[in-house]
CHARMM-style PDB file with segment names, atoms N, HN, CA, C and O in Angstrom:
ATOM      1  N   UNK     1       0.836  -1.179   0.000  1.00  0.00      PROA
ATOM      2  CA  UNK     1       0.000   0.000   0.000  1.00  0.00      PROA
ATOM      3  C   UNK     1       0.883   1.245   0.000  1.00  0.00      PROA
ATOM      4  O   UNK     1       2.000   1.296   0.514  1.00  0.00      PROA
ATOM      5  N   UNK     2       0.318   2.152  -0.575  1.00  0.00      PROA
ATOM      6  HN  UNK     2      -0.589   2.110  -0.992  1.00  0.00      PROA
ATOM      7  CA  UNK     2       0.944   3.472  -0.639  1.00  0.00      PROA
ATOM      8  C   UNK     2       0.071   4.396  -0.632  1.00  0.00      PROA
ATOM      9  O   UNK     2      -1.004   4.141  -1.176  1.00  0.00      PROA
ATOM     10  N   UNK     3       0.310   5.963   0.089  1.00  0.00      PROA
ATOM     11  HN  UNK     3       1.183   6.170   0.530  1.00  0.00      PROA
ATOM     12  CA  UNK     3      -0.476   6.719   0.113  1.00  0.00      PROA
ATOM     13  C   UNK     3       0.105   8.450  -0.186  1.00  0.00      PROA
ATOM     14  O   UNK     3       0.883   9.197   0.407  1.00  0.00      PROA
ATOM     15  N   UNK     4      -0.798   8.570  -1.497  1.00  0.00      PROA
ATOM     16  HN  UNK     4      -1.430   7.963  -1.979  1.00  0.00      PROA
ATOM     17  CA  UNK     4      -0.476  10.212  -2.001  1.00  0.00      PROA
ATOM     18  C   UNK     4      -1.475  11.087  -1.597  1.00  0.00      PROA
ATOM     19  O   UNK     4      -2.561  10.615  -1.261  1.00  0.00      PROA
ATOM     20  N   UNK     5      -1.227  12.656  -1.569  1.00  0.00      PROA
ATOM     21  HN  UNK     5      -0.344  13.040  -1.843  1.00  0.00      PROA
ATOM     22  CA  UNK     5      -1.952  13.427  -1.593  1.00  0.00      PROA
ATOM     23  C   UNK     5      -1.976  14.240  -2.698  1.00  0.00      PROA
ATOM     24  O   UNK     5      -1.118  13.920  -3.520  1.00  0.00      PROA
ATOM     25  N   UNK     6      -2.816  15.401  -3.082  1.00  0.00      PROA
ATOM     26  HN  UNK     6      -3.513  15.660  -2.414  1.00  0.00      PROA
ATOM     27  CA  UNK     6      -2.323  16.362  -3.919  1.00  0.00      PROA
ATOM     28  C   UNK     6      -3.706  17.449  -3.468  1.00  0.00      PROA
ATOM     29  O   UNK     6      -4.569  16.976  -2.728  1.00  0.00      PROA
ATOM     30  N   UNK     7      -3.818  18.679  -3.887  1.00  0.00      PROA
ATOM     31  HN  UNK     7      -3.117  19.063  -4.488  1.00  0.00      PROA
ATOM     32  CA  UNK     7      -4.768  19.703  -3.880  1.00  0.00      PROA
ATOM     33  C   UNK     7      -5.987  19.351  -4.848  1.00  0.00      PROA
ATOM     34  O   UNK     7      -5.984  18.723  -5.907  1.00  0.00      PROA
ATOM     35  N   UNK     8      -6.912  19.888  -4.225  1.00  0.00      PROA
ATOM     36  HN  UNK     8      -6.915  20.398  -3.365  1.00  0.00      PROA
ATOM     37  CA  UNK     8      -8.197  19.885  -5.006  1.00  0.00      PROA
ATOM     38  C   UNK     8      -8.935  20.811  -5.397  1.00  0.00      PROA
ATOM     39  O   UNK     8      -8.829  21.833  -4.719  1.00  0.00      PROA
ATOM     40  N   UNK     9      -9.746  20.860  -6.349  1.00  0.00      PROA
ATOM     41  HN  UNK     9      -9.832  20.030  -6.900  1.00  0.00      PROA
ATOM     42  CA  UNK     9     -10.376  22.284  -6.421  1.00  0.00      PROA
ATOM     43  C   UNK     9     -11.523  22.322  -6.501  1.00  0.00      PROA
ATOM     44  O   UNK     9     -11.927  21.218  -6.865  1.00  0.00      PROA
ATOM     45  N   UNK    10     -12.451  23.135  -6.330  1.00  0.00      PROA
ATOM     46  HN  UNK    10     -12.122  24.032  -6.034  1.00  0.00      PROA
ATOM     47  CA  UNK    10     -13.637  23.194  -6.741  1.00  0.00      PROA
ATOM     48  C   UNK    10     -13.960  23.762  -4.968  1.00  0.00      PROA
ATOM     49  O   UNK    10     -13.137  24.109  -4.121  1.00  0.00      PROA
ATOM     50  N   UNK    11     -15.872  23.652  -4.852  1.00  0.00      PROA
ATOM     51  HN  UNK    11     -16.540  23.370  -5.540  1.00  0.00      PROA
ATOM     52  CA  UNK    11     -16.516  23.986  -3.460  1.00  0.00      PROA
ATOM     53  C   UNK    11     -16.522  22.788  -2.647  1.00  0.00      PROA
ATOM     54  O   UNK    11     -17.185  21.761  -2.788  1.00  0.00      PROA
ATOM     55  N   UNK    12     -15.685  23.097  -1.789  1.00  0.00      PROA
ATOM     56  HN  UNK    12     -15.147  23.932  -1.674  1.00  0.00      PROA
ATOM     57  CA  UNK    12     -15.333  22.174  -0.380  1.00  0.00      PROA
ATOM     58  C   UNK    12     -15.915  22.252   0.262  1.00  0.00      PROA
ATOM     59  O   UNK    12     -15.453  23.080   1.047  1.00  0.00      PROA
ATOM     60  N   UNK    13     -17.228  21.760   0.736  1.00  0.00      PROA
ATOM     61  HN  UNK    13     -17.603  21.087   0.098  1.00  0.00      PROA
ATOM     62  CA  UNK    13     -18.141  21.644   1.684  1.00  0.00      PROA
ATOM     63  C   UNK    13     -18.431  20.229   2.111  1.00  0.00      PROA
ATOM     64  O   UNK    13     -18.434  19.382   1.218  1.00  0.00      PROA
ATOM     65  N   UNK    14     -18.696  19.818   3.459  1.00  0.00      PROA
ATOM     66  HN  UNK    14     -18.693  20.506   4.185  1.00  0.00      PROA
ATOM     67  CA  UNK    14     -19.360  18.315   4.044  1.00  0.00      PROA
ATOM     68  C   UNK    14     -19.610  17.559   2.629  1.00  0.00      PROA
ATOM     69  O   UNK    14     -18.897  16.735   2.055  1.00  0.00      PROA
ATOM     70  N   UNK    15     -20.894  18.131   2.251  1.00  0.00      PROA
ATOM     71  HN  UNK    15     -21.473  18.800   2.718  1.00  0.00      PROA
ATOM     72  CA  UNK    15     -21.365  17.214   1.197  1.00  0.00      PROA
ATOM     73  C   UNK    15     -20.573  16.839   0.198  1.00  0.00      PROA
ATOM     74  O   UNK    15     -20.701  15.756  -0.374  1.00  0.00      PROA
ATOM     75  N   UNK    16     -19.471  17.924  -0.161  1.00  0.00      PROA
ATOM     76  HN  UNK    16     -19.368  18.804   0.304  1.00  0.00      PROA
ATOM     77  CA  UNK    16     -18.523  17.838  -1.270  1.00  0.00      PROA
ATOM     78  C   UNK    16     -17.380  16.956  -0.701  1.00  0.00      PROA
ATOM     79  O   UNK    16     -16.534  16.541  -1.493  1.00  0.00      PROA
ATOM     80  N   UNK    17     -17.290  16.625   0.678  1.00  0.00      PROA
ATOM     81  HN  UNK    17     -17.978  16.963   1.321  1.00  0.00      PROA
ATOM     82  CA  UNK    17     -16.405  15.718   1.004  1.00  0.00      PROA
ATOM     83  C   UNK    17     -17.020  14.380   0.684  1.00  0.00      PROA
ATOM     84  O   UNK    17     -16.422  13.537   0.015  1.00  0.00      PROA
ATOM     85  N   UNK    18     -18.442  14.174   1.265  1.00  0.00      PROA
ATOM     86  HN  UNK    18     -18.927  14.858   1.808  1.00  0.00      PROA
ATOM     87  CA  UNK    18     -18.558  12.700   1.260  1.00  0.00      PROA
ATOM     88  C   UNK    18     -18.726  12.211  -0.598  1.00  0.00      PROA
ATOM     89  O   UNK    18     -18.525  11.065  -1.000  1.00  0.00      PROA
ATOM     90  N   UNK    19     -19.135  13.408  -1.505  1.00  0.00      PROA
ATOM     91  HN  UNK    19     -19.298  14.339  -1.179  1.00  0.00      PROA
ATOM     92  CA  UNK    19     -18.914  13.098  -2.810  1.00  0.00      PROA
ATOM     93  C   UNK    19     -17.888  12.546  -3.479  1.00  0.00      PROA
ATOM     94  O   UNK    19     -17.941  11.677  -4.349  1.00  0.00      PROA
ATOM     95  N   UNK    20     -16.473  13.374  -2.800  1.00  0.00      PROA
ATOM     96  HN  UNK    20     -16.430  14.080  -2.093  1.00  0.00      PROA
ATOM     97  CA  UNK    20     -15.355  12.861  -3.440  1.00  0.00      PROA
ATOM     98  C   UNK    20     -14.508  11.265  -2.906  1.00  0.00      PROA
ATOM     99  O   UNK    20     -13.862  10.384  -3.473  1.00  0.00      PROA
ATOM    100  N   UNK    21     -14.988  11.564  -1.458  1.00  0.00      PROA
ATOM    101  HN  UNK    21     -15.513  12.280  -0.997  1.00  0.00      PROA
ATOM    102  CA  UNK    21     -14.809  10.237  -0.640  1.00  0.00      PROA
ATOM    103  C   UNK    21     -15.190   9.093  -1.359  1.00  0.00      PROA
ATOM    104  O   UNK    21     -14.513   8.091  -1.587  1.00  0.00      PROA
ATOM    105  N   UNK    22     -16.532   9.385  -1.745  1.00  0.00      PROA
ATOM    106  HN  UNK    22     -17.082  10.199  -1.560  1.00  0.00      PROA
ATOM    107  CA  UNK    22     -17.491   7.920  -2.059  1.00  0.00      PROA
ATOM    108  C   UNK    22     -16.780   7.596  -3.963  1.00  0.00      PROA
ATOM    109  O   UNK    22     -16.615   6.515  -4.529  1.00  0.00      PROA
ATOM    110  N   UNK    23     -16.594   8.599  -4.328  1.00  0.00      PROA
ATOM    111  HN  UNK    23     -16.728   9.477  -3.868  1.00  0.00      PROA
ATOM    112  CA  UNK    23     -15.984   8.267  -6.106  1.00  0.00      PROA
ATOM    113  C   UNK    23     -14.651   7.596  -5.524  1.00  0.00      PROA
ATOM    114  O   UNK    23     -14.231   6.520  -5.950  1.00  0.00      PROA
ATOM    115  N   UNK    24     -13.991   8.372  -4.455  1.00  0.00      PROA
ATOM    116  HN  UNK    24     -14.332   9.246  -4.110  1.00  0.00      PROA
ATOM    117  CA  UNK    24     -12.817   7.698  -4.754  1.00  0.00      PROA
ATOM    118  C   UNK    24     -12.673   6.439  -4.114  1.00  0.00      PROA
ATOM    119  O   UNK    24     -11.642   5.787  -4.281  1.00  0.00      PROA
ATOM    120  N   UNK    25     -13.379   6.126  -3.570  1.00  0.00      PROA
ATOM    121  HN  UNK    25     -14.217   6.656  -3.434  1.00  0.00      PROA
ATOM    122  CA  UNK    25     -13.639   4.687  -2.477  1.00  0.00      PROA
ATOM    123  C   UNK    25     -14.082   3.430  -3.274  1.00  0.00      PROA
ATOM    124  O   UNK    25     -13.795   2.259  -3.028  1.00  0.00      PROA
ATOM    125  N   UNK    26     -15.021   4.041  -4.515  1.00  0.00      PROA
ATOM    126  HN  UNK    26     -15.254   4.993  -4.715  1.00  0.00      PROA
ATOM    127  CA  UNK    26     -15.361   3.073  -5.427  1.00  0.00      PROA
ATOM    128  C   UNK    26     -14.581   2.276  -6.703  1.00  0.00      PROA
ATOM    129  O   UNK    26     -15.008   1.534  -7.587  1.00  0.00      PROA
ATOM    130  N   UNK    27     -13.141   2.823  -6.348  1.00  0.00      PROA
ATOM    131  HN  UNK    27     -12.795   3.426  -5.630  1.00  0.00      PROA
ATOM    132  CA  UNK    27     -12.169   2.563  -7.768  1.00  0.00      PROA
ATOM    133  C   UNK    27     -11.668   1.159  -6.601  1.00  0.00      PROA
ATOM    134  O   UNK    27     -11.604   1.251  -5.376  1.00  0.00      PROA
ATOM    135  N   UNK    28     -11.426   0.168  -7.277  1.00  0.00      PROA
ATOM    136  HN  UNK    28     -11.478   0.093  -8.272  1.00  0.00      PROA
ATOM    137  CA  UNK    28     -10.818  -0.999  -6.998  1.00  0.00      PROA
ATOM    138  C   UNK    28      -9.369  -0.657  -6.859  1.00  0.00      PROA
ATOM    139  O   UNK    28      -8.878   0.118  -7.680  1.00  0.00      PROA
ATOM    140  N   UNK    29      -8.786  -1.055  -6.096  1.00  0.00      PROA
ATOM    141  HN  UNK    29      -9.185  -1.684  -5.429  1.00  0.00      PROA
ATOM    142  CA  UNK    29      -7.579  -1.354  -5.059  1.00  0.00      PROA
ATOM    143  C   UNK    29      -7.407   0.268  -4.207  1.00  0.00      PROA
ATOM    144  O   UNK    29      -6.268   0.431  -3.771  1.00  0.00      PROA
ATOM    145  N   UNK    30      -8.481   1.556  -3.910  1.00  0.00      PROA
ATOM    146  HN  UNK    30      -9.407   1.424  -4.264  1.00  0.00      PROA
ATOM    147  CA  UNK    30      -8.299   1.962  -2.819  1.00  0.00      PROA
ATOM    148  C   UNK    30      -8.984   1.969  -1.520  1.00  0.00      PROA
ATOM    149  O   UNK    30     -10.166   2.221  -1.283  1.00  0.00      PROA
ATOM    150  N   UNK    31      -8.203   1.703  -0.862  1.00  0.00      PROA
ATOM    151  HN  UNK    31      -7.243   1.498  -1.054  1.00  0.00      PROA
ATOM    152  CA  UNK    31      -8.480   1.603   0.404  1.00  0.00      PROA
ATOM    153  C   UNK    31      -9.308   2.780   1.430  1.00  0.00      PROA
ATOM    154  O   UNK    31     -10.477   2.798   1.815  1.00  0.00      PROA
ATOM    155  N   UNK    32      -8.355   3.572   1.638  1.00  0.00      PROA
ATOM    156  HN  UNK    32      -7.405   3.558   1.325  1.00  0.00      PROA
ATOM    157  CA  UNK    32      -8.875   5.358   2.034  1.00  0.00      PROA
ATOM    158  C   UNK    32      -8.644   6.096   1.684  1.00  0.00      PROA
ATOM    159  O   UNK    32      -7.650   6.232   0.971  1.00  0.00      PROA
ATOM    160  N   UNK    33      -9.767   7.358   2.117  1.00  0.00      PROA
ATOM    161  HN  UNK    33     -10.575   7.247   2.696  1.00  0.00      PROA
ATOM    162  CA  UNK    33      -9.438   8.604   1.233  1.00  0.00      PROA
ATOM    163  C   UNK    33     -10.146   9.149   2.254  1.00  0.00      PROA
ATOM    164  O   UNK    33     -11.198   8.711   2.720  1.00  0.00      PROA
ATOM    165  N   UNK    34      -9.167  10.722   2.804  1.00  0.00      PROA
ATOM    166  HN  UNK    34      -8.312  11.078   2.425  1.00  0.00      PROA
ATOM    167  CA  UNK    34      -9.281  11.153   3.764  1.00  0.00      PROA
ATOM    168  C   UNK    34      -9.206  12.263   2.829  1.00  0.00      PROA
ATOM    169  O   UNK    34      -8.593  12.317   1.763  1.00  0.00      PROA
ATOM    170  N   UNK    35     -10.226  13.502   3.633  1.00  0.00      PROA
ATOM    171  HN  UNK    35     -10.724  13.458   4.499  1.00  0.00      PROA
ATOM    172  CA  UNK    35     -10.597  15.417   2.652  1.00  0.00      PROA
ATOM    173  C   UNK    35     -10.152  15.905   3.803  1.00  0.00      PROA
ATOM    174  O   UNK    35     -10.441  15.383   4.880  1.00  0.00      PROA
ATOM    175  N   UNK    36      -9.296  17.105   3.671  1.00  0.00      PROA
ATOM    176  HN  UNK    36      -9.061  17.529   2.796  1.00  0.00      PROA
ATOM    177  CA  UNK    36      -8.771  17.884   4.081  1.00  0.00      PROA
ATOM    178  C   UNK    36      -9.220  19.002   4.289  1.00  0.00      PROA
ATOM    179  O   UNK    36      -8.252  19.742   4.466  1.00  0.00      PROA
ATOM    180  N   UNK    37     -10.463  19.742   4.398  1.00  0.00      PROA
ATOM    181  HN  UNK    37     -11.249  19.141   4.255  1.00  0.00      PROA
ATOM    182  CA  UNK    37     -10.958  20.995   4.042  1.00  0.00      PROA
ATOM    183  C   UNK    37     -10.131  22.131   4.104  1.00  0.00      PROA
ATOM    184  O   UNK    37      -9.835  22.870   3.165  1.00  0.00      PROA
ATOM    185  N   UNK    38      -9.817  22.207   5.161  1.00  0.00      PROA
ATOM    186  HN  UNK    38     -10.058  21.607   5.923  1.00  0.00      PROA
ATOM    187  CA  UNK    38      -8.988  23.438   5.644  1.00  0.00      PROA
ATOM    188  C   UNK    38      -8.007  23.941   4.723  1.00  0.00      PROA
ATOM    189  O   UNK    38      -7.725  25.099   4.415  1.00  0.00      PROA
ATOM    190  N   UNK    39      -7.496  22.723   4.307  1.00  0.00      PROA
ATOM    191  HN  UNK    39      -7.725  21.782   4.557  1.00  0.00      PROA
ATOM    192  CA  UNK    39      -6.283  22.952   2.960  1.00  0.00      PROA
ATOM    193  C   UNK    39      -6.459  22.309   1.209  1.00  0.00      PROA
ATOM    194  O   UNK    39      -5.533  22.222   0.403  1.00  0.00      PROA
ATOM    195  N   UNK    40      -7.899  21.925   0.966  1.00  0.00      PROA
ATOM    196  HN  UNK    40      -8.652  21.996   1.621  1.00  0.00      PROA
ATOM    197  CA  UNK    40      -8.555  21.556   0.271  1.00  0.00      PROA
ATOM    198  C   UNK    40      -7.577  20.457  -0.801  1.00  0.00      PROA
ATOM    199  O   UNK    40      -7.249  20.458  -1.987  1.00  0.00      PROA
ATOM    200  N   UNK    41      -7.330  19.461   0.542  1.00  0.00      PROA
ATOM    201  HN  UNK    41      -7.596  19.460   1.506  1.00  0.00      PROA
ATOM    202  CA  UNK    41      -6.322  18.482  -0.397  1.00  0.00      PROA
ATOM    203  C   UNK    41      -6.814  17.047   0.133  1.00  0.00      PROA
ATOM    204  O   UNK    41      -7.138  16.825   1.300  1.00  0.00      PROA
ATOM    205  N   UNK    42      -6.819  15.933  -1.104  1.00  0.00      PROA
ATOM    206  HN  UNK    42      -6.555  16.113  -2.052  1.00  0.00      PROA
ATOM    207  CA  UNK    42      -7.325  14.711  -0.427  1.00  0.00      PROA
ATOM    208  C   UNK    42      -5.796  13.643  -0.245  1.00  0.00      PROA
ATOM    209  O   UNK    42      -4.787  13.655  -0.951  1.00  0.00      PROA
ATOM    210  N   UNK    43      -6.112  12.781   0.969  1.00  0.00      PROA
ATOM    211  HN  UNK    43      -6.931  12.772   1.542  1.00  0.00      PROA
ATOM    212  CA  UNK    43      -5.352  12.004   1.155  1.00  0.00      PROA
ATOM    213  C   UNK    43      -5.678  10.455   0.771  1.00  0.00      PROA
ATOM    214  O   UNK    43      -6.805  10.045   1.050  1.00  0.00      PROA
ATOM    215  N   UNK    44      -4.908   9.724   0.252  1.00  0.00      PROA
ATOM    216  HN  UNK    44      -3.992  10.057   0.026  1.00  0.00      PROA
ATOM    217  CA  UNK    44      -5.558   8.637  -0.814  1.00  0.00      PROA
ATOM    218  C   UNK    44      -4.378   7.294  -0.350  1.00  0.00      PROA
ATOM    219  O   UNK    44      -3.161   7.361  -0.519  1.00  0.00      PROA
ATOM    220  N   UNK    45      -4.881   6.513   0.057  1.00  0.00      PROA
ATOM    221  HN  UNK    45      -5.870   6.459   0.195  1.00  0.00      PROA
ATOM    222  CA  UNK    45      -4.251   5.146   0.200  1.00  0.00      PROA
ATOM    223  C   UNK    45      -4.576   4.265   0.152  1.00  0.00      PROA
ATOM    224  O   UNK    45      -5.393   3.783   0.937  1.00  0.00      PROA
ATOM    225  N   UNK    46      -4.026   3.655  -0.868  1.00  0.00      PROA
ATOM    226  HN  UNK    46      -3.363   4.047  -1.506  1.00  0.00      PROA
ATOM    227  CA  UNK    46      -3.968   2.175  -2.317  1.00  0.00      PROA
ATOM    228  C   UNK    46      -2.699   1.594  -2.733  1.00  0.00      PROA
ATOM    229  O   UNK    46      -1.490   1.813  -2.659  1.00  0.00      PROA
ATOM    230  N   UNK    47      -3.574   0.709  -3.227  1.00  0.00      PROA
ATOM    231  HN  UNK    47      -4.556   0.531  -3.287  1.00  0.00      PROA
ATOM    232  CA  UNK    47      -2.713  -0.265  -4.035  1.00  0.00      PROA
ATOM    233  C   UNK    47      -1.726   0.058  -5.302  1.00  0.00      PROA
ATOM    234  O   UNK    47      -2.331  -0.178  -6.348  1.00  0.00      PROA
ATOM    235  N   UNK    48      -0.715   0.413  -5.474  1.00  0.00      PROA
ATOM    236  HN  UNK    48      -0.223   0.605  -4.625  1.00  0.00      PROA
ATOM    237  CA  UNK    48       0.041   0.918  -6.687  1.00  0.00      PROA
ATOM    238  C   UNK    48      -0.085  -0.317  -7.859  1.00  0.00      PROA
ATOM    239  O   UNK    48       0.106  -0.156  -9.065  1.00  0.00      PROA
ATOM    240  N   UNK    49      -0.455  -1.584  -7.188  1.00  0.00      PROA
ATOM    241  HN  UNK    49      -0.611  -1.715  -6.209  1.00  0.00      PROA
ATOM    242  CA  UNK    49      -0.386  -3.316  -8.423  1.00  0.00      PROA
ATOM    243  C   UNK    49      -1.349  -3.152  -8.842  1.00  0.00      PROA
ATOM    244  O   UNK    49      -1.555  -3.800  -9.869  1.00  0.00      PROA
ATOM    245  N   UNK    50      -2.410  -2.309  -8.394  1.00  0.00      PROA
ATOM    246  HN  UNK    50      -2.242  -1.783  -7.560  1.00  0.00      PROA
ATOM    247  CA  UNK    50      -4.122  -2.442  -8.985  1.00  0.00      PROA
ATOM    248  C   UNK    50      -4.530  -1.211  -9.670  1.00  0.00      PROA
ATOM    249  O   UNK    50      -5.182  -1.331 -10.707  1.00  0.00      PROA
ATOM    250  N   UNK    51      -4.159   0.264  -9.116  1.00  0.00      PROA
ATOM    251  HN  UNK    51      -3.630   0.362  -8.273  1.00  0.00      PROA
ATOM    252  CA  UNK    51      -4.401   1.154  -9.415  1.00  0.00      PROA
ATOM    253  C   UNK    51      -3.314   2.825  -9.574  1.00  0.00      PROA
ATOM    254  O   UNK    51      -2.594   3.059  -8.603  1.00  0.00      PROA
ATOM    255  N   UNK    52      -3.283   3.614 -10.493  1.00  0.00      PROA
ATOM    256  HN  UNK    52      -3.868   3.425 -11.282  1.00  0.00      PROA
ATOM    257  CA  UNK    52      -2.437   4.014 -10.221  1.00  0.00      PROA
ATOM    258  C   UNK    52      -3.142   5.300 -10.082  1.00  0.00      PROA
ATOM    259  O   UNK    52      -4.356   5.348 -10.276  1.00  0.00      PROA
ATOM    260  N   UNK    53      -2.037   7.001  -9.560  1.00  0.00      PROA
ATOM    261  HN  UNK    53      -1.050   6.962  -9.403  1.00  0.00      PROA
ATOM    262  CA  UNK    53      -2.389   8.118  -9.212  1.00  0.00      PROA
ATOM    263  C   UNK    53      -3.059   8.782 -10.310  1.00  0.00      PROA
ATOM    264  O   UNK    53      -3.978   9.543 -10.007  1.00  0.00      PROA
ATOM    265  N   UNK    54      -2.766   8.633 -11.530  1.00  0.00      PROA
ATOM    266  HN  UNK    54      -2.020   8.015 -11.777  1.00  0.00      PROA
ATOM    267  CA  UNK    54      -4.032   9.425 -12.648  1.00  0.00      PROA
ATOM    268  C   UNK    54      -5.309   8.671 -12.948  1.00  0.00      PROA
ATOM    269  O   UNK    54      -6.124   9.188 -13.712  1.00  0.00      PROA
ATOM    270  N   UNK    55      -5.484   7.796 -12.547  1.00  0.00      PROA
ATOM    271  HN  UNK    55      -4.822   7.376 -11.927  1.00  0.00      PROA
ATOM    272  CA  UNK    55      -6.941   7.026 -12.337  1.00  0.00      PROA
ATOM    273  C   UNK    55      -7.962   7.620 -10.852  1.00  0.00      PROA
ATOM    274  O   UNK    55      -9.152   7.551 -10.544  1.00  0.00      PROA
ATOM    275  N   UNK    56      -7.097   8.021 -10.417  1.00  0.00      PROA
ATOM    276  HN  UNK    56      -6.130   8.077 -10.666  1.00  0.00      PROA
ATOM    277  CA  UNK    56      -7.254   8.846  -8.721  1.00  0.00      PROA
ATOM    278  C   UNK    56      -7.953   9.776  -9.182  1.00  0.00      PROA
ATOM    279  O   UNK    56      -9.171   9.952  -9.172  1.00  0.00      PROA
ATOM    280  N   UNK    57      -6.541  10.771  -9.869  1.00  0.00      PROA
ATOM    281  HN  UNK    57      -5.552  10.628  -9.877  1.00  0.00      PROA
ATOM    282  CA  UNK    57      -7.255  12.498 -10.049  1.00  0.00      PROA
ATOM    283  C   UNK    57      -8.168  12.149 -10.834  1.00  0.00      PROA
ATOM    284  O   UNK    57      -9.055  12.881 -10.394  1.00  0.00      PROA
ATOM    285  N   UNK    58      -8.942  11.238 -12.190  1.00  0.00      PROA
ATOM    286  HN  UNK    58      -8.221  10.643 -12.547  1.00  0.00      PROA
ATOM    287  CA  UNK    58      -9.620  11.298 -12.947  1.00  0.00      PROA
ATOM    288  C   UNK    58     -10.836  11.464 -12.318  1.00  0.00      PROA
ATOM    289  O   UNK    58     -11.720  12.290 -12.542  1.00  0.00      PROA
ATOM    290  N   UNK    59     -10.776  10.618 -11.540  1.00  0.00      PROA
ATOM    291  HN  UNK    59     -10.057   9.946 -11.358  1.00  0.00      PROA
ATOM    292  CA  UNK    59     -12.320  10.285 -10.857  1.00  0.00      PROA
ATOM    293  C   UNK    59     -12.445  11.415  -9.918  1.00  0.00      PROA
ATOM    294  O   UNK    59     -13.567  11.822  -9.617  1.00  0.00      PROA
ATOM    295  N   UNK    60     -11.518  11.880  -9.496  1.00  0.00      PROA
ATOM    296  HN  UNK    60     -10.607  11.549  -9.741  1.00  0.00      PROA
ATOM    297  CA  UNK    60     -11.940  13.499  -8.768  1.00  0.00      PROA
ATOM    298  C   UNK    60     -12.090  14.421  -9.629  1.00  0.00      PROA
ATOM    299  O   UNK    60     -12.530  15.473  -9.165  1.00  0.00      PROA
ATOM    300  N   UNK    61     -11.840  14.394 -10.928  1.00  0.00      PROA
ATOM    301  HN  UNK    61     -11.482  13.540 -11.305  1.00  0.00      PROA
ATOM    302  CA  UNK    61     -11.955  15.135 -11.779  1.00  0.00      PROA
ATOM    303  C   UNK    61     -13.298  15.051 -12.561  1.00  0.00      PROA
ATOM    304  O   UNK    61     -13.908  15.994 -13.065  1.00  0.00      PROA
ATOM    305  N   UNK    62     -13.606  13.849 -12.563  1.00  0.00      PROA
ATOM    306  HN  UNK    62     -13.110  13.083 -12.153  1.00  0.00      PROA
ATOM    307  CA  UNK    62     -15.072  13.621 -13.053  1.00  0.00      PROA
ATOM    308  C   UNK    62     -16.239  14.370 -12.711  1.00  0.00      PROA
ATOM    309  O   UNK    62     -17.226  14.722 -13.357  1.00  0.00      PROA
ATOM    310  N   UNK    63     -15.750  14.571 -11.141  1.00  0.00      PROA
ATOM    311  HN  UNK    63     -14.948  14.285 -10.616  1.00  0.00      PROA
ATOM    312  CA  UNK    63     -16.978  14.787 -10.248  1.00  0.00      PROA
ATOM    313  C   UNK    63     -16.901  15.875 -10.392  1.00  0.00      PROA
ATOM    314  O   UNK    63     -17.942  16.302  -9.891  1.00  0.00      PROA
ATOM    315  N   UNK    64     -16.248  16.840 -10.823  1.00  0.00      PROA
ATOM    316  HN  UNK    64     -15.403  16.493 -11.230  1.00  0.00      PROA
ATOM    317  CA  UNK    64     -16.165  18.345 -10.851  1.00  0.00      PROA
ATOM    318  C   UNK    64     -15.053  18.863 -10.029  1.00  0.00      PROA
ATOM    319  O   UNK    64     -15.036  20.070  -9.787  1.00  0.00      PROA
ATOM    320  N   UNK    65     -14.137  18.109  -9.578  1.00  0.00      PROA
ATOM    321  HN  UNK    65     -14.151  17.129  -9.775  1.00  0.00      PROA
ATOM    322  CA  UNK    65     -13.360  18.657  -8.488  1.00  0.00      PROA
ATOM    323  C   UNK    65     -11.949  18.634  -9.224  1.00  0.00      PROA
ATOM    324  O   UNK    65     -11.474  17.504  -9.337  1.00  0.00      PROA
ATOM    325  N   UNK    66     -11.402  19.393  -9.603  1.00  0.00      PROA
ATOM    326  HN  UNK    66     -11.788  20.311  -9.512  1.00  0.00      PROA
ATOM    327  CA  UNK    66      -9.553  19.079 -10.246  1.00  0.00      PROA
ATOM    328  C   UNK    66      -8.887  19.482  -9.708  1.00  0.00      PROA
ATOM    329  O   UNK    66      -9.173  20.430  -8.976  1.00  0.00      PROA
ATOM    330  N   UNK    67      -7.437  18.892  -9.797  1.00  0.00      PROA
ATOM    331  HN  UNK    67      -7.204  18.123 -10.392  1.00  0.00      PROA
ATOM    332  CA  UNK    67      -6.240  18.789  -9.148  1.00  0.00      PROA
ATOM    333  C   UNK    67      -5.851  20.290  -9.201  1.00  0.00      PROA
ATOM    334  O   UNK    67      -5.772  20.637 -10.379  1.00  0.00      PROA
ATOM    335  N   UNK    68      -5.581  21.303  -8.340  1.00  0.00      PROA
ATOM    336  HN  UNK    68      -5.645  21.021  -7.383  1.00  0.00      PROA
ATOM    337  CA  UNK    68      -4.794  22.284  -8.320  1.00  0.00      PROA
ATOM    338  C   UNK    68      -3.403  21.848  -9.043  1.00  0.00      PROA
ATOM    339  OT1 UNK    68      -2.479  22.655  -9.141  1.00  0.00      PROA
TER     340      UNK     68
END
């Protein structure tokens, strides 16, 4: 397991946490994903054999939220 962070963008609110939580929770081989509000950055820890970090930002990117 390994775990990256990076910045996020878009409106950071509760609801906008459990949105990005739940996309990123649903990609096969991650584990957790912790939102940061205060500093609007998510913390992400997975599998590097199953999944890699631009499959991450995509799906945060999907949702409306992109990588600073």
């Amino acid at each position: 397991m390994e775990t990256t962070s990076f910045s996020i963008d878009g409106k950071t609110d509760e609801k906008s946490v459990d949105t990005i939580k739940n996309s990123v929770l649903a990609i096969s081989g991650v584990f957790n994903a912790d939102i940061d509000l205060a500093n609007s950055r998510i913390h992400v820890t997975y599998d590097p054999e199953t999944i890699d970090i631009p499959v991450i930002k995509s799906a945060v990117d999907a949702i409306g939220f992109s990588e600073r």
